[in-house]
C-alpha positions, 0 to 999 in steps of 0.5 A, spaced: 509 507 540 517 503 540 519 502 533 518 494 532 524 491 528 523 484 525 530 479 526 530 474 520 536 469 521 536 462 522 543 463 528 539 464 534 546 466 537 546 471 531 538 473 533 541 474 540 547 479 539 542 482 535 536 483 540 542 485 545 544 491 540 537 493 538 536 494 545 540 500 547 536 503 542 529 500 546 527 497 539 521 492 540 524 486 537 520 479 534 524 474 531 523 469 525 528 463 523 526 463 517 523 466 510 516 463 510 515 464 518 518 471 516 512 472 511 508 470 516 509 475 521 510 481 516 504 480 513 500 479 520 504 485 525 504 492 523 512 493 522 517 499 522 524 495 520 526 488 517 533 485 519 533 480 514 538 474 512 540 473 505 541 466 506 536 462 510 531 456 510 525 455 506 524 462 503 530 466 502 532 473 503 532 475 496 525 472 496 522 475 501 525 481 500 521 481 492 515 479 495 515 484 501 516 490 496 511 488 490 505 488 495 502 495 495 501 496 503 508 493 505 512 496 499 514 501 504 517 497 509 524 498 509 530 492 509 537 491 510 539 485 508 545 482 512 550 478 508 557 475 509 563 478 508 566 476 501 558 476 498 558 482 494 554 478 489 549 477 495 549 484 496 548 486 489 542 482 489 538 483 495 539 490 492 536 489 486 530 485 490 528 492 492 531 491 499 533 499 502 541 499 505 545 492 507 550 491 512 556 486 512 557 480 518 561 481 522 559 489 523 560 493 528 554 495 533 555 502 532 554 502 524 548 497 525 544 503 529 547 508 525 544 505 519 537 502 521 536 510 523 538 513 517 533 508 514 528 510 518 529 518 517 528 516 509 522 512 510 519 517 515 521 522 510 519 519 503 512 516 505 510 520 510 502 524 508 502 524 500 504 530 498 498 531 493 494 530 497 496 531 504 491 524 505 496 519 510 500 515 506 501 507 505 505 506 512 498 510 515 494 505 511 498 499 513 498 501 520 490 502 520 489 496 517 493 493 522 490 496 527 483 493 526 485 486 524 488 486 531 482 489 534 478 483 531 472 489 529 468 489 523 470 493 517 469 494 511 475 497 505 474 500 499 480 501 494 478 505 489 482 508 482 480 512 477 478 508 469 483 511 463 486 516 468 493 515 463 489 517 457 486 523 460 494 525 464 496 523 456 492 528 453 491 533 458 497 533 462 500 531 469 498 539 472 491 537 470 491 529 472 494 532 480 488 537 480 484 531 478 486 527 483 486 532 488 478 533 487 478 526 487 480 527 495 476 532 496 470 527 494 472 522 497 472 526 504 465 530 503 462 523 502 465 520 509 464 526 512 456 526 510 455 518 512 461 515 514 464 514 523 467 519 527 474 514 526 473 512 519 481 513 516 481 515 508 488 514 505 492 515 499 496 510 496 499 514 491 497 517 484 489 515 482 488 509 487 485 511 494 484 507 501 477 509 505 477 504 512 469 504 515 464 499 517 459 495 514 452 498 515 455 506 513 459 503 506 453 502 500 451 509 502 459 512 502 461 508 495 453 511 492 455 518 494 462 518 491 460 515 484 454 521 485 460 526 487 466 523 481 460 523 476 457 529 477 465 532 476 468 528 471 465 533 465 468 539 469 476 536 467 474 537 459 475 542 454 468 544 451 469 538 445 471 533 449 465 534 454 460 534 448 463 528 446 463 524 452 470 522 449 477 524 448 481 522 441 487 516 443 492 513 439 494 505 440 501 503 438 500 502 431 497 509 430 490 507 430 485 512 433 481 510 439 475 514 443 477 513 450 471 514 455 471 520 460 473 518 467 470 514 471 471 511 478 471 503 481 471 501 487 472 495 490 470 493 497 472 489 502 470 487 508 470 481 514 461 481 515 462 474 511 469 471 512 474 471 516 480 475 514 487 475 518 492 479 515 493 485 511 495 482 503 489 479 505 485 485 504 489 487 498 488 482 494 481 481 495 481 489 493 484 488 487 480 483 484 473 487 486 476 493 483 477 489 477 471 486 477 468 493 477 472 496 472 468 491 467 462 495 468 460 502 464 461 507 467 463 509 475 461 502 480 463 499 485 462 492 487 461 489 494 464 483 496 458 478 499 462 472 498 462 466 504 466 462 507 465 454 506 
């Protein structure tokens, strides 16, 4: 599949020299005027680049870049931020709002390519399949939900995270927080295997949080079996006295004591049965706000979204 490079600059002779360039390297190219309509494509079509402007109409590069890389599923995606030639201040600044490398109007063709490949091998190399884990990783996941998005096929998305994982890591120490997550992948896993699809996909953000992409009939029964797995594990990361307690002893900034409850795990589902979703930031909010609706509750849980739309 030909690497797919989004254009944002307001010049359309610049957009022109641009796509001319990129063409020698048979990059697929889509363009964008300005930050909003930038946005729009970014959080709509699975993307492997962005060329961005610093100084465009409606939302500029600067903003752009901050609301890309705080969004958990396009964080990954590289952009070189193009600024003038005397704009060290802007440069300073797209760097500062998370962009990945900037280049300098008027470049040379050759330095744009060369470094456009050099972005990519890092990326490629970075966020790759997790290396705890060995689950893919976010570029996977976004491509994934992308994919189904395009497909207009009904899904259903589980983001599920791990309740007082920094206490246990705190106290137990980061070997023991990465067994846990692996054992958690291992959970995960077992119970698609046992009732989820052939092509169902299972990715790992990063540290506790995990992404299960299935359908709508087999998820109830994928998110019992994995609270039925993690509850039946969970006393088997404590020592004997933690265990016995169903607790683990914490201290609050002020020193003051706290019993902190074994792990647990929530679950947020997603899914189109009921409302239309059309783009990928989409999923993740509506993600988050279950998982933390879930987290409310005692114990491991997961909360379903049956929400309709008006």
């Amino acid at each position: 599949m030909a690497i797919r490079i989004l254009i944002v600059d307001d010049d359309p002779d610049i957009r022109d020299v641009l796509k001319l360039t990129l063409s020698e390297e048979k990059y697929e190219v889509l363009e964008a005027g300005d930050g909003e309509e930038a946005l729009k494509i970014i959080n709509s079509k699975p993307l492997d680049l962005v060329l961005l402007d610093y100084k465009i109409p409606k939302i500029d590069g600067r903003t752009v870049c901050r609301q890309v890389k705080k969004d958990i599923l396009l964080s990954h995606l590289p952009i070189i931020m193009v600024t003038g030639k005397g704009d060290i201040e802007d440069r300073v600044e797209g760097l500062d709002a998370g962009a990945d490398d900037y280049i300098v109007k008027p470049f040379e063709p050759k330095e744009l390519l060369a470094r456009i490949r050099m972005v990519l091998r890092r990326v490629e190399r970075d966020l790759g399949a997790n290396p705890l884990t060995r689950l893919p990783g976010n570029v996977a996941i976004l491509n994934e939900l992308s994919r189904r998005l395009e497909n207009k096929s009904l899904f259903a998305v589980c983001y599920a995270d791990l309740d007082k994982f920094k206490a246990y890591n705190d106290k137990y120490g980061f070997e023991h927080g990465d067994e846990v997550i692996r054992e958690t992948a291992r959970i995960l896993i077992r119970a698609v295997q046992e009732f989820g699809n052939p092509d169902d996909f299972i990715g790992h953000i990063g540290g506790d949080d995990f992404v299960i992409i299935t359908t709508p009939e087999v998820v109830d029964n994928i998110c019992k079996k994995i609270i039925e797995g993690f509850e039946k594990t969970s006393p088997s990361f404590y020592n004997e006295t933690d265990r016995k307690n169903g607790y683990i002893i914490a201290y609050d900034r002020k020193g003051k004591e706290q019993k902190i409850p074994l792990l647990s795990i929530s679950i947020g589902v997603v899914t189109n049965e009921f409302r239309k979703i059309e783009h990928v930031a989409q999923i993740g909010e509506i993600g988050a706000e279950l998982k933390g609706y879930a987290k409310r509750l005692e114990r491991s849980n997961y909360i379903r979204d049956k929400r309709k739309d008006i």
